[in-house]
N, C-alpha and C positions, 0 to 999 in steps of 0.2 A: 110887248103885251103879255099879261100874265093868264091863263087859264088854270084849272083844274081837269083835267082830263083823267079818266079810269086810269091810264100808265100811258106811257110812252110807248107808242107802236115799233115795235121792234121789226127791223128788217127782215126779207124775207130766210136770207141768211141765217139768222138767231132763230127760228123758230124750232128746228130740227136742235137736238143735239146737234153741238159742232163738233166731227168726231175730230179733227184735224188738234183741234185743243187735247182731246184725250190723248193721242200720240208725241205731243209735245210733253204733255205732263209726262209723261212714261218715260219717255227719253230723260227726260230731268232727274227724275228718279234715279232713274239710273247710271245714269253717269257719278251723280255726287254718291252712291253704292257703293260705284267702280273705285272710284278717286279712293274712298277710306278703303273700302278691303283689299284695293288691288295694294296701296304702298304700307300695309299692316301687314298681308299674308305672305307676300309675294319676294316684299326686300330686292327686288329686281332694280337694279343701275340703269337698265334698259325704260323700265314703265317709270320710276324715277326722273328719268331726264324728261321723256314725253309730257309725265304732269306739274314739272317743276321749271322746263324752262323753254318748251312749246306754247303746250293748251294747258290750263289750269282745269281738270274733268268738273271737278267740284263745284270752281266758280262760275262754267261754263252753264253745270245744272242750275245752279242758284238763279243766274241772270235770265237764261232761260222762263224759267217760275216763276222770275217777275215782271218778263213782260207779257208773259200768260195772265198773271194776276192783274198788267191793268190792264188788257184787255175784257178779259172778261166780267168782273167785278163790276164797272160803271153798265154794264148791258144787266148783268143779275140784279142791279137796284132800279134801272130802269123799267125793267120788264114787270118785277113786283109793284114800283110804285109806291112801297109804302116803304117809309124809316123803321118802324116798328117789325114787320115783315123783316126785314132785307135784315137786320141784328139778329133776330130771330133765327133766322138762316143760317146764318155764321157761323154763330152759337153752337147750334146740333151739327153743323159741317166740321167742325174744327176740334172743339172742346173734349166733350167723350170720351174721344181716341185720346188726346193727349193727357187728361186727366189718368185714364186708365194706365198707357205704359209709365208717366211719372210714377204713380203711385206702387206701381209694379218693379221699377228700379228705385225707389228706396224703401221697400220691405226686403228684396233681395242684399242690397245693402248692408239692414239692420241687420239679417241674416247669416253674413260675410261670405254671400253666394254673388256678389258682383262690385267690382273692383271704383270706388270712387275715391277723388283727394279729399283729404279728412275735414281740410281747410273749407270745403262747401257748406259743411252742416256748421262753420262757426256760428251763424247766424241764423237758428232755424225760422224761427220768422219770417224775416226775409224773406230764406226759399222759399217756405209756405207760399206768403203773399205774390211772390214773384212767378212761380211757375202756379198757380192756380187762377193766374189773372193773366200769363202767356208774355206778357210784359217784361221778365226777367230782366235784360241786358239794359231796358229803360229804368228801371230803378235800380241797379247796381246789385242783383241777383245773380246767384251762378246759376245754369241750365241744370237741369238733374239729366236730360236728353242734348247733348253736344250738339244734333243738329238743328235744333228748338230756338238758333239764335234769331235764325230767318225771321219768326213767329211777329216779333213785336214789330219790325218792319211791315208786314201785311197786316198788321190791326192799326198800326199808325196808316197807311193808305186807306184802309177802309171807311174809318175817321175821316181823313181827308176827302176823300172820294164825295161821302156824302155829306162833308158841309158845304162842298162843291155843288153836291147836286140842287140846295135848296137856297143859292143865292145867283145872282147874274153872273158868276164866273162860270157858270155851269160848263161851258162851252169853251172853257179857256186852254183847254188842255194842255193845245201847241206851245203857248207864252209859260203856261207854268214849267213845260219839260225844259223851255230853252233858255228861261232862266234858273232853272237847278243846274245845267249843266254850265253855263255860265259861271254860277257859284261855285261848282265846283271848282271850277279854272281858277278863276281870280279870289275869292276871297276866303273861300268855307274856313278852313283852320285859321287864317290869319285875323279874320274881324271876327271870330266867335272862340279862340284858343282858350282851352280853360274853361271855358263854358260849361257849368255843370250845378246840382242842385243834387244830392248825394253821393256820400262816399263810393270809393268802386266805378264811378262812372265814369274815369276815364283808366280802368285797370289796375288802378291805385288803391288801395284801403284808406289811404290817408289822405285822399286827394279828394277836393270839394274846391270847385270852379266859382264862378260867380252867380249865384243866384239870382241877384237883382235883375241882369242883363237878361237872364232866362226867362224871368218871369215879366219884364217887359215888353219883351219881343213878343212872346205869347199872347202878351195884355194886346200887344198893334194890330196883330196878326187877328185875335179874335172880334175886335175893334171894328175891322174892317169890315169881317165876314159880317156882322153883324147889320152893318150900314146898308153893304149889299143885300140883305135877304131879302126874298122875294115876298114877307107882308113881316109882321111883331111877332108871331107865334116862333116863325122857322128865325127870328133874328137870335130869340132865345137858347136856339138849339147850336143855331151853329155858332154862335159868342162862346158859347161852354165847350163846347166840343172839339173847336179849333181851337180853343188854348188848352184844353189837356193834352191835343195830341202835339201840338208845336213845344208845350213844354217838355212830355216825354221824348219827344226825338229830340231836343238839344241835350238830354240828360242820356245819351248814349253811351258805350261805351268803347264805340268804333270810331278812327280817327273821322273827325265832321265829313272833310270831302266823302271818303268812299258812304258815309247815312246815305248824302245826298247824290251822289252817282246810284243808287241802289231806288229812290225815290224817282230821279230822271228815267230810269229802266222803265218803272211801273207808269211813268204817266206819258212816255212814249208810247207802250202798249196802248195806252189810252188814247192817245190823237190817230193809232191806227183803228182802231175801233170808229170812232169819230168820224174818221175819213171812208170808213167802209160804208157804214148806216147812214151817210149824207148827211152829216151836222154840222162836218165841215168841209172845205174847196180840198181837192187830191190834194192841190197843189203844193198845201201848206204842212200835210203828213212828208210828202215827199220830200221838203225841204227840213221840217222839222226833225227826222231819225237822223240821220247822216251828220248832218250838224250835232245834236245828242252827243251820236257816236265820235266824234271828233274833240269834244269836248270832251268827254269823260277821260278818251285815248292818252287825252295832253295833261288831265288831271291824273293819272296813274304815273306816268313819264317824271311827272315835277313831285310829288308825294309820297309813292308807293315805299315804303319798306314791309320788307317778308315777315308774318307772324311770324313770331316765336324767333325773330331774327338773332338776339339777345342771348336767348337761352338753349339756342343751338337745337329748336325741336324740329321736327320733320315736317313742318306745315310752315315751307317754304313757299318761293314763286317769287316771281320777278314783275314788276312794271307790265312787260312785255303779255305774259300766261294769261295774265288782268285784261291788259286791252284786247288781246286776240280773245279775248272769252266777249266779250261784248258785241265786240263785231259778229264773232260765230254766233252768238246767241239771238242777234238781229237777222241776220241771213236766215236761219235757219226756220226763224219764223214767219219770215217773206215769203219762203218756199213753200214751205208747210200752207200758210194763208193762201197763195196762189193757187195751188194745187187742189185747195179743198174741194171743189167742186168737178173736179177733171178725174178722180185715182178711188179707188175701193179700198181705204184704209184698212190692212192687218187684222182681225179681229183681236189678236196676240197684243199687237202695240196699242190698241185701242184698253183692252183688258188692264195692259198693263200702267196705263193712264188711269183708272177705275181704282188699284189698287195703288197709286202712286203715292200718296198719304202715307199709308201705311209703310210701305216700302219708306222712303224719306226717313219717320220719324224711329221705325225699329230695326233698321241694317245695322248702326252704330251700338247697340243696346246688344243685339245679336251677338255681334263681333266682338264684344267685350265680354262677355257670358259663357262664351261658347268658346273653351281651348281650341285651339288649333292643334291637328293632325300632328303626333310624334313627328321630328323628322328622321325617324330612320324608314319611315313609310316612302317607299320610291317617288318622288313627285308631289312630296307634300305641301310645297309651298303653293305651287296652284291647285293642290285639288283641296285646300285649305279655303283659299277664296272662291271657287266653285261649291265648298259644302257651307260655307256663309249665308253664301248667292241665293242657293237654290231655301236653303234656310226661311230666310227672308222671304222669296218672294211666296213661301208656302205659309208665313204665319200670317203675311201680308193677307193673302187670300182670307184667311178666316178671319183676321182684323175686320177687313173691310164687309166680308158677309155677317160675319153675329157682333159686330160693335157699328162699323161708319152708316149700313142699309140701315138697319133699325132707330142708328139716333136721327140720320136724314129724314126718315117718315115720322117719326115723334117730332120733329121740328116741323113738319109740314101738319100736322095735326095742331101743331100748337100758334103754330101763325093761323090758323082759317080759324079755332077758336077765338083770339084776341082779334081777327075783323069781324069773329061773329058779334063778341060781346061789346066791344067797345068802339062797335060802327067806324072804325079804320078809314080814315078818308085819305085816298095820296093827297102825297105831298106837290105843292103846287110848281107847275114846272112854265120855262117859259117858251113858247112857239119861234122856230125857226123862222126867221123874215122872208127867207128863200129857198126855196128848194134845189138842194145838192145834188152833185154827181152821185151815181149810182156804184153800189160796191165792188162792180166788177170790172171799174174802172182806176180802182186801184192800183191795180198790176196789171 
C-alpha cells in the first residue's frame, strides 16, 4: 500500500540526539588523526607494526564512519521526509567546510607555503570540477585534502540511499548489504576488471576501461529503480539518479571489491537501523552483519594488496589490518548501540564527535603545513604529534563553530524556505505490513 504521510515516524530512540553516534564519530576522527600523525611524527617500529600489521587505525576509522553513515543517514531522510530537504541538508553539512579548507590549501600552494605533487595541478580543471562537486576519485581527480577520498563514497550512498527510499526496495536493506558482500567475494574485479569511463580511474593517466559496460549497468540498474518507483514522478528521480551514482562508483579509482566492501559497511549500518526502528525482523540484522562481515574478511584475504605496495610508500597493511578493522569497526558499534541508553556518554567524546568533520578533513592539511619540532628538541618526535594533535583539534573547534554551526543553520533556513515556497510535499513512502520487534530487542 502506498501513502503520503507528513514523514516517517521515527522511533522513539531517534528523537533525542543519538549521542552514542556522536562518540563513534569522535572516535573515527580520531583514530584516522592518530594513523597519519602518529607514523609521520613519530617513525616508531613500535606504532608501525601496531598499524601495519595488527589494526589498521586509519581503516578502522574509516569503516567505522561508515557504518555510522548508514545508519544514520536513511533515519535523517526519513525523518525530513522530503528529497529536496534531505540534499539540502547535505549540502550546508558537508560543502562549506570542504570548500573552504580546499580552497585554503591551494592558495597556500600558489603561495609555496604547502607542500603538494606538482603532477595534481596537471589538470586544473579536473581538480576544479573534481573537488568542488566532492566527487574527485569518481572522475579520476586528485584530492587537494588526502583524506577527502572518503567523500565520494558517502554522496554515492546518499544517492543511493534515497533512490532506495522512493521505490519498493525501500526496505531492502538486508539483500542489498548481502549481496555487496557477496560480490565482493566472488565476482567485483573479475566481471567488471577494467571497468571504467575516464582516464585516472583506475590510477592510471592512460587507463580508460570500458565504457559501454559502465554505462549499461547503470542503464539496468536505473531501469529497474525506475519500474520500482512508488508512482511516475519519483520513477523519474530515481532512473537519473541511480544511473549517475552506479555510473560514478564503477568509474572509481579503488580496486572494485574494496568500493563495494565500503558500500556493504554503509548499508549494514543500514539493516541495523532497520532492525532498531522495526522495519525489519532482529532476526534478519542479526544474520545479515556477521555474514557481511565474513564476506568482506574473505574478500580482503583473496584481493588485498598494500597501497603504495609498488613504490615502497608507508601506507602499507596487510589483508589481515583490513579484516580486523571491519570486525572492530562492527563490534564497536554493537557496543556503542547497546549501551546507548544505559551510560552518560563523556561530554569530551560527545564534543569531540561535534567537531569530528573538522578534525577528519584538517589534521592531514595541518601535518603537512606545520614543521615538525627540530630534533634536537628532547622528545620530539612525540611531542611533534601531540603539537599536531592538539593543533587540530583547536582549529577543529573554530572550524566547526564559525564555518559547520552557521552553514548548518543557513541550510536549515533554506530548506523551511523551499517548503515554504514551493509547498514541498514528502516523498511517498510505503507502510509496513507488520509491525516489528522493538529496538531494544536488538541486543
Amino acid at each position: 500500500m502506498i501513502s503520503q504521510p507528513a514523514a516517517a515516524s521515527p522511533h522513539p530512540s531517534m528523537v533525542n540526539r543519538l549521542g552514542f553516534l556522536d562518540v563513534l564519530r569522535g572516535i573515527a576522527a580520531l583514530l584516522v588523526a592518530l594513523y597519519h600523525l602518529g607514523n609521520m611524527a613519530l617513525g616508531s617500529p613500535q606504532f608501525w607494526w601496531v598499524s601495519h600489521s595488527l589494526l589498521n587505525f586509519g581503516s578502522f576509522g574509516v569503516m567505522l564512519f561508515f557504518i555510522v553513515s548508514g545508519f544514520i543517514i536513511p533515519a535523517s531522510l526519513e525523518r525530513r521526509g522530503s528529497l529536496v530537504e534531505f540534499w539540502i541538508g547535505r549540502f550546508f553539512r558537508l560543502v562549506p567546510l570542504f570548500w573552504l579548507l580546499s580552497g585554503t590549501v591551494a592558495v597556500l600552494w600558489s603561495l609555496g607555503l604547502f607542500s603538494l605533487p606538482d603532477w595534481i595541478f596537471k589538470y586544473p580543471w579536473v581538480v576544479l570540477i573534481g573537488n568542488a562537486t566532492l566527487l574527485t576519485n569518481f572522475i579520476g581527480a586528485p584530492h587537494l585534502l588526502s583524506p577527502a577520498w572518503t567523500l565520494p563514497f558517502e554522496i554515492c550512498f546518499y544517492a543511493l540511499t534515497s533512490v532506495l527510499f522512493v521505490t519498493k526496495f525501500r526496505k531492502a536493506s538486508a539483500g542489498i548489504a548481502l549481496f555487496l558482500g557477496a560480490f565482493a567475494l566472488f565476482a567485483a574485479d573479475t566481471f567488471l576488471t577494467d571497468s571504467a569511463l575516464t582516464p585516472q580511474a583506475a590510477s592510471d593517466p592512460n587507463h580508460v576501461g570500458n565504457p559501454v559496460r559502465v554505462l549499461v549497468i547503470a542503464g539496468m540498474v536505473a531501469g529497474i529503480a525506475a519500474i520500482f518507483a512508488v508512482n511516475r514522478k519519483m520513477a523519474l528521480y530515481a532512473g537519473l539518479v541511480g544511473f549517475v551514482a552506479v555510473m560514478l562508483f564503477l568509474n572509481r579509482s579503488w580496486p572494485l571489491y574494496q568500493a563495494v566492501i565500503f558500500l556493504s559497511l554503509m548499508f549494514t549500518g543500514t539493516v541495523i537501523f532497520r532492525a532498531s526502528s522495526g522495519q525489519i525482523p532482529v532476526w534478519v540484522a542479526w544474520l545479515t552483519v556477521p555474514v557481511v562481515a565474513i564476506c568482506d574478511t574473505i574478500a580482503f584475504y583473496r584481493y588485498y594488496v598494500a597501497w603504495g605496495e609498488g613504490a615502497g610508500t608507508w601506507l602499507g597493511g596487510t589483508w589481515w589490518t583490513e579484516s580486523v578493522a571491519v570486525w572492530t569497526a562492527i563490534a564497536l558499534f554493537m557496543i556503542a548501540y547497546a549501551l546507548r541508553d544505559r551510560v552518560r556518554w563523556p561530554e569530551t567524546l560527545q564534543w569531540l564527535g561535534r567537531i569530528s568533520y573538522s578534525v577528519y578533513l584538517s589534521h592531514w592539511a595541518i601535518m603537512v603545513a606545520v614543521p615538525p619540532l627540530p630534533v634536537t628538541v628532547p622528545g620530539a618526535r612525540p611531542l611533534t604529534m601531540l603539537m599536531w594533535l592538539a593543533i587540530t583539534l583547536g582549529i577543529s573547534h573554530l572550524l566547526y563553530t564559525f564555518v559547520e554551526l552557521p552553514a548548518q543553520k543557513l541550510g536549515r533556513r533554506v530548506s523551511r524556505w523551499a517548503r515554504d515556497r514551493y509547498r514541498l510535499a514528502p516523498a511517498p513512502v510505503i507502510r509496513p505490513r507488520v509491525e516489528q520487534p522493538a529496538a531494544h530487542e536488538l541486543v
